[in-house]
VOGU-3710 file (C-alpha; in Angstrom, 3 decimals, decimal comma):
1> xxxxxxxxxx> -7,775/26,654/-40,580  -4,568/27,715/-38,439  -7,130/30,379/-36,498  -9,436/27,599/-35,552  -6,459/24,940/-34,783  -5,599/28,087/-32,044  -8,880/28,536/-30,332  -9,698/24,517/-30,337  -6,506/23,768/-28,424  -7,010/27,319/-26,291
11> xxxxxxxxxx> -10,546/25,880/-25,396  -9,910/22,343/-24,457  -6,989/23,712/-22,363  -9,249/25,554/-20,286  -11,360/23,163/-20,062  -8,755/20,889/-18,536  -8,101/23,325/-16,261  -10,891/23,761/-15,561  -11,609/20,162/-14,713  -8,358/19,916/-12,968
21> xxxxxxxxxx> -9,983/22,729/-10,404  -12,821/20,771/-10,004  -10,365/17,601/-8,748  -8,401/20,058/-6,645  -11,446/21,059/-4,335  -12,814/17,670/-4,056  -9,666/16,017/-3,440  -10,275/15,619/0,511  -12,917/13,108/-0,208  -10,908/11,319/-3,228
31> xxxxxxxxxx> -8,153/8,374/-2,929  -4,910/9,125/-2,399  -3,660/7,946/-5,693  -6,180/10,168/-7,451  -4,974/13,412/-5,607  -0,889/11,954/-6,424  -1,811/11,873/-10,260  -5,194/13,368/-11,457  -5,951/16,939/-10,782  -1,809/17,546/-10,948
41> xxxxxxxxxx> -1,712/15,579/-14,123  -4,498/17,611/-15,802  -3,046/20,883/-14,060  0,492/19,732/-16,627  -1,708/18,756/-19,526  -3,766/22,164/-19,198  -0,953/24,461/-19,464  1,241/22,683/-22,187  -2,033/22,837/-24,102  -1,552/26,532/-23,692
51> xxxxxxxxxx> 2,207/26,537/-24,601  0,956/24,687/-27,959  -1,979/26,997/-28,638  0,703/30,060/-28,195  2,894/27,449/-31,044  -0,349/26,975/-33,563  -1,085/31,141/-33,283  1,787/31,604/-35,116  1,365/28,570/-37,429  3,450/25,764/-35,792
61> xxxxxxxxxx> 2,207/22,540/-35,391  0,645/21,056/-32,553  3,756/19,083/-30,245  1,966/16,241/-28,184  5,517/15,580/-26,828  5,195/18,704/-25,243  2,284/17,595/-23,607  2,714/14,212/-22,483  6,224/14,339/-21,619  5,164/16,134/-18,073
71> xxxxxxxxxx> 2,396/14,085/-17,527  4,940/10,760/-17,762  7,580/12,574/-15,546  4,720/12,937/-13,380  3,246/9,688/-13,418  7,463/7,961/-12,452  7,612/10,118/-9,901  3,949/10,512/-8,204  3,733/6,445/-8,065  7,037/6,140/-6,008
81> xxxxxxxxxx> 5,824/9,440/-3,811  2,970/7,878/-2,981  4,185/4,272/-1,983  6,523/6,342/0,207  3,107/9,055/1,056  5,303/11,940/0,271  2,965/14,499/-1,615  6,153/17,166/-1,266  7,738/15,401/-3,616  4,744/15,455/-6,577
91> xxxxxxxxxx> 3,944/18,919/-4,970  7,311/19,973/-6,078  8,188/17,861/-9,460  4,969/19,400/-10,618  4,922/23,060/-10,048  8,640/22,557/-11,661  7,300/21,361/-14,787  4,310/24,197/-14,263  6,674/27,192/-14,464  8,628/25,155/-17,398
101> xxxxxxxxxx> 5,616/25,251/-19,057  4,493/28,821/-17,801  7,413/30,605/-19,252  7,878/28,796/-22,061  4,537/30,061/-23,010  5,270/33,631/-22,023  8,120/33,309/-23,989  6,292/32,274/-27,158  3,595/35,130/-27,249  7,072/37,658/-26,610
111> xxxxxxxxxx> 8,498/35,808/-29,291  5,686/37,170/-31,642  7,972/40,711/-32,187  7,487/40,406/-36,256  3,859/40,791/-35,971  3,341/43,535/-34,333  0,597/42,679/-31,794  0,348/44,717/-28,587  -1,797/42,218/-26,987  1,468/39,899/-26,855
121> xxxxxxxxxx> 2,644/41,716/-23,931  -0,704/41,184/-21,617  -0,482/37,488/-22,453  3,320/37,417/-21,587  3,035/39,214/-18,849  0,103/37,088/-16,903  2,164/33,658/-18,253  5,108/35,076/-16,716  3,071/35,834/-13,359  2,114/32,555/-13,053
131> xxxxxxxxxx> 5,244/30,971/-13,539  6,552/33,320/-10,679  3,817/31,635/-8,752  4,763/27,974/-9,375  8,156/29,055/-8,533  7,311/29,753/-5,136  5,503/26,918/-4,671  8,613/25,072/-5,868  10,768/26,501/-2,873  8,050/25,975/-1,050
141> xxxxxxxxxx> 8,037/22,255/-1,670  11,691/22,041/-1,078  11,348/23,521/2,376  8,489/21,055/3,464  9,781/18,296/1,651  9,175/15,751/4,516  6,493/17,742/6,452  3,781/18,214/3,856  0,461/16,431/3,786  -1,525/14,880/1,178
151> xxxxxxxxxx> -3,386/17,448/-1,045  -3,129/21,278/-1,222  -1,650/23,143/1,699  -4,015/25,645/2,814  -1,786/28,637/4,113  -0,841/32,029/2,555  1,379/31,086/0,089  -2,168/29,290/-2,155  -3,675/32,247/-1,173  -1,692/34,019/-2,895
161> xxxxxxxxxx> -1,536/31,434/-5,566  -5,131/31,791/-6,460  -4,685/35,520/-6,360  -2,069/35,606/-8,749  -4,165/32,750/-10,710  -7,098/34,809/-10,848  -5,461/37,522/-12,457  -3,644/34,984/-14,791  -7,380/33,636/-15,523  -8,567/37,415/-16,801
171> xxxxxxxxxx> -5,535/38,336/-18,380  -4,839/35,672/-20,390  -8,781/35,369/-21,298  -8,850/39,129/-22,033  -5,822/39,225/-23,955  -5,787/36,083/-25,800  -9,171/37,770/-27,737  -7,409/40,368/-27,597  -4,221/39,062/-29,719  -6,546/37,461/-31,996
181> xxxxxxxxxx> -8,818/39,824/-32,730  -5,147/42,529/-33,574  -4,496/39,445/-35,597  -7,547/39,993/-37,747  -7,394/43,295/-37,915  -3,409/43,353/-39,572  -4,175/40,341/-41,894  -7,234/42,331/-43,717  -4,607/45,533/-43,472  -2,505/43,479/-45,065
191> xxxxxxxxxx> -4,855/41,999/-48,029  -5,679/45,279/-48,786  -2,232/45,800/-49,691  -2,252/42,421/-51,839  -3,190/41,514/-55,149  -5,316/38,683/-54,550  -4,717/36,787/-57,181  -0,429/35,970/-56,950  -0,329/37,493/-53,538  2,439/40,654/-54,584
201> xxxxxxxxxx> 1,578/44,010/-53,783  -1,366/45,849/-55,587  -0,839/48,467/-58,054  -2,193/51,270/-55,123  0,791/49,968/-53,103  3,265/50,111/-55,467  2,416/53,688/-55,911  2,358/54,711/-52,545  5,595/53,509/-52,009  7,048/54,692/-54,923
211> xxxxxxxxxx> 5,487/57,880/-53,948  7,523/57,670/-50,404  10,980/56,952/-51,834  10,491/60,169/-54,315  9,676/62,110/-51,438  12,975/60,781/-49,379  16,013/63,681/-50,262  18,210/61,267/-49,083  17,963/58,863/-51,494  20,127/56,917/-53,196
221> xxxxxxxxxx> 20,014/55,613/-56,900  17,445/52,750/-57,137  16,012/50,965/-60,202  12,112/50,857/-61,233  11,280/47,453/-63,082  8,250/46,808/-65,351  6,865/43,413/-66,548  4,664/42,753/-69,112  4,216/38,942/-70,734  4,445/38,873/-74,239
231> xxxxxxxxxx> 1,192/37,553/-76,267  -0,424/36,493/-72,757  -3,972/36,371/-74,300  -2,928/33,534/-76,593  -2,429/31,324/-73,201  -5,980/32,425/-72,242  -7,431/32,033/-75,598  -5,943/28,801/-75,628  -5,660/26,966/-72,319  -7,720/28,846/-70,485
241> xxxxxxxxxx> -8,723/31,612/-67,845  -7,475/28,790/-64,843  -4,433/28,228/-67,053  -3,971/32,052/-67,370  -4,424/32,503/-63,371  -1,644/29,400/-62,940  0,587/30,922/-65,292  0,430/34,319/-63,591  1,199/33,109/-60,011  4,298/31,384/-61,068
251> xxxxxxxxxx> 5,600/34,222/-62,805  5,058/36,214/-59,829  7,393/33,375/-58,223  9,569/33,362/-60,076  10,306/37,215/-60,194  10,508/37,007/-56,452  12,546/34,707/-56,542  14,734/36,777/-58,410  14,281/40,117/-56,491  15,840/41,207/-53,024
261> xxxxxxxxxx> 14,135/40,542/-49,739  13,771/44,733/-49,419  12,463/45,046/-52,873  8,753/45,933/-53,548  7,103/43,646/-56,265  3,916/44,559/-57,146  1,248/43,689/-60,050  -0,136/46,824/-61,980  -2,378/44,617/-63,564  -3,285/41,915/-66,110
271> xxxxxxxxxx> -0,027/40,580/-66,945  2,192/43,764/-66,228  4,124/43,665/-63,061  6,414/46,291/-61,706  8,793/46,021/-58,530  11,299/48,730/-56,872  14,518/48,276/-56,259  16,401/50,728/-54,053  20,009/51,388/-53,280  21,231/49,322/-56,720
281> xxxxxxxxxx> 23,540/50,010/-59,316  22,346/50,300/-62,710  24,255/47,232/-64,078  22,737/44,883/-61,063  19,189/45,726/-61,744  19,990/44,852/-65,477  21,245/42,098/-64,310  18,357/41,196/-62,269  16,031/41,954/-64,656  17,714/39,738/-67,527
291> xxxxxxxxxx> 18,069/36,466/-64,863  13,970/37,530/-64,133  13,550/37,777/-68,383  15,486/34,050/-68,780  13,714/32,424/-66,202  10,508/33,133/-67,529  11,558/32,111/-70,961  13,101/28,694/-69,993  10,106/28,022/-67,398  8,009/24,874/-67,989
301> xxxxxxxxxx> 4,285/25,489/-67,753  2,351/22,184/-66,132  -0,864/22,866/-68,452  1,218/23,098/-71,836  2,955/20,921/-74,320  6,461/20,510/-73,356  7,601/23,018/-76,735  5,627/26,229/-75,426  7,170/28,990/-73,664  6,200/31,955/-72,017
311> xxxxxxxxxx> 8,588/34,931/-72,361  8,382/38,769/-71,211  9,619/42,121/-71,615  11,102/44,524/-69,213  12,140/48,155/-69,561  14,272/49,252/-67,050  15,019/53,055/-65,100  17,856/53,762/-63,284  18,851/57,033/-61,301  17,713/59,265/-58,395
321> xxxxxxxxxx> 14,169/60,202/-60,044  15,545/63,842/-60,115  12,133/66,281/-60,463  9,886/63,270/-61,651  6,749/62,499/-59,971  5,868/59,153/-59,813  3,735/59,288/-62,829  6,411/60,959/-64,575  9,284/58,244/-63,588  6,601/55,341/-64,300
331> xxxxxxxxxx> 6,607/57,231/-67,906  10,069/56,599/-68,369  10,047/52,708/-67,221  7,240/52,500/-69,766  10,046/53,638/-72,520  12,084/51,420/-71,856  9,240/48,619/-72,149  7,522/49,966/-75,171  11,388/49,796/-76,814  11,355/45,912/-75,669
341> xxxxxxxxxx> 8,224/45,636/-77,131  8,896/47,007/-80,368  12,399/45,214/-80,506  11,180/41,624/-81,272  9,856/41,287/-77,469  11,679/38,855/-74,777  14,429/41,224/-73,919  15,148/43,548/-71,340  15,724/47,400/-72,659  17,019/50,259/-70,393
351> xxxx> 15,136/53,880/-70,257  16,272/57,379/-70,314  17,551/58,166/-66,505  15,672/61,923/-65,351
//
């Protein structure tokens, strides 16, 4: 939905542009008023459309104040300009608000850092170009204030306008597929990775990065935490597979609620969950684990009578992993679980460190 939100705003922009092109080399045969406000005013509403299509790719909403606030600066200037017939003046207000909106949209697609997408710089870099562009024409507005005529001025600074807008026209084309298809491309990388179901890490994930902080000498003491919910087949049995599936994704959310933004939950599947926990001490992953343990037990499930609860047991490691392999250290967390199991369930037991 937020992928077609993008491209619908990216495609009526151009469109507008487009259209406001179209005005632009007609605009010796049109009205005076119509070359004051129309193809300038669709130039302004082009671009912010842009700006907000660079806003919705990364899952902001669409700002119409961003788009008609330069079309009504445009429209209390332009009508005073032209009862005075001083197109210098709209010539100038406009490419203002042009290389407002130009680098604001550069600056959103640079913006885009956390995700990783190479195609960000192309698309800042021709927004940017652009904006240089309308800031010459600003100057040049400034300088020929009083002198300028109605409608374009046809000398070499649009020539090198539509130069620099013809490479602005292919690069941000080029690279806005570009971005979007790098988009695609990470978020099915990324599911991969996922369990599709609560949205956590996979089991093959958990493993490979278990498998990378065994290999690190350097490391530090960290904690390994297993999950499994007690007697979950009696919630299937009796509410329900959907009920089963609900239940499962809020104790997901509620364990990562729990955990630290660098720790690595994961679920090893069914109703066993594991997460990693490095650089701890022993007594704060206990800790962690036994907040994670009374959550779950004092949780309220939507689908069940107010008196049932859902409760859990954890085993806990804590140490370096010494020699262990990660089948080996996932051994020992199982201990520890197996020993909460066999204690009465709902409590949190501590394995054998290697």
């Amino acid at each position: 939905m937020k992928r077609a939100r993008y491209w619908r705003t990216w495609t009526i922009a151009n469109l507008v542009l487009a259209s406001a092109l179209m005005f632009y080399i007609t605009e010796a045969d049109l009205p005076a008023v119509v070359v004051f406000l129309v193809p300038n005013g669709l130039l302004l509403v082009g671009f912010a459309l842009h700006w907000n299509a660079a806003r919705q790719f990364t899952g902001c909403k669409l700002c119409r104040a961003r788009i008609w606030t330069p079309v009504g600066i445009l429209i209390v200037t332009g009508l005073p300009a032209l009862a005075m017939n001083n197109y210098g003046l709209t010539y100038t207000v406009t490419n203002v608000m042009l290389s407002v909106l130009a680098f604001g949209t550069a600056r959103e697609y640079y913006g885009m850092k956390a995700n990783h997408l190479s195609s960000r710089h192309g698309l800042t870099l021709a927004y940017v170009l652009i904006g240089i562009s309308f800031l010459v024409r600003v100057f040049q507005g400034i300088a020929e204030w009083q002198n300028m005529g109605i409608g374009l001025p046809d000398d070499v600074i649009l020539t090198f306008h539509l130069l620099i807008a013809l490479i602005y026209v292919s690069a941000s084309g080029a690279f806005s597929l570009a971005i979007a298809f790098e988009r695609a491309v990470a978020e099915q990388r990324e599911a991969a990775h996922r369990d599709p179901l609560t949205g956590v890490y996979n089991r093959r994930e958990f493993e490979l990065r278990l498998k990378a902080l065994l290999s690190n000498e350097a490391r530090k003491a960290f904690a390994v935490l297993q999950f499994d919910l007690d007697h979950f087949k009696q919630v299937n049995d009796r509410f329900g597979h959907v009920a089963g599936d609900e239940a499962l994704q809020y104790c997901a959310d509620l364990i990562k609620f729990h955990l630290r933004e660098d720790d690595c939950l994961a679920r090893l599947g069914g109703e066993e969950f594991a997460a990693i926990l490095p650089e701890i001490s022993q007594d704060e992953a206990v800790r962690i684990a036994e907040a994670i343990r009374q959550s779950v037990a004092e949780a309220r499930l939507d689908f069940a009578p107010a008196e049932f609860r859902l409760t859990l047991s954890a085993g806990v490691y804590h140490g370096t992993g010494g020699d262990l392999g990660h089948k080996g250290l996932m051994r020992r967390v199982d201990q520890g679980l197996y020993q909460s199991k066999n204690s009465g369930r709902n409590r949190v037991c501590l394995a054998d460190a290697a």
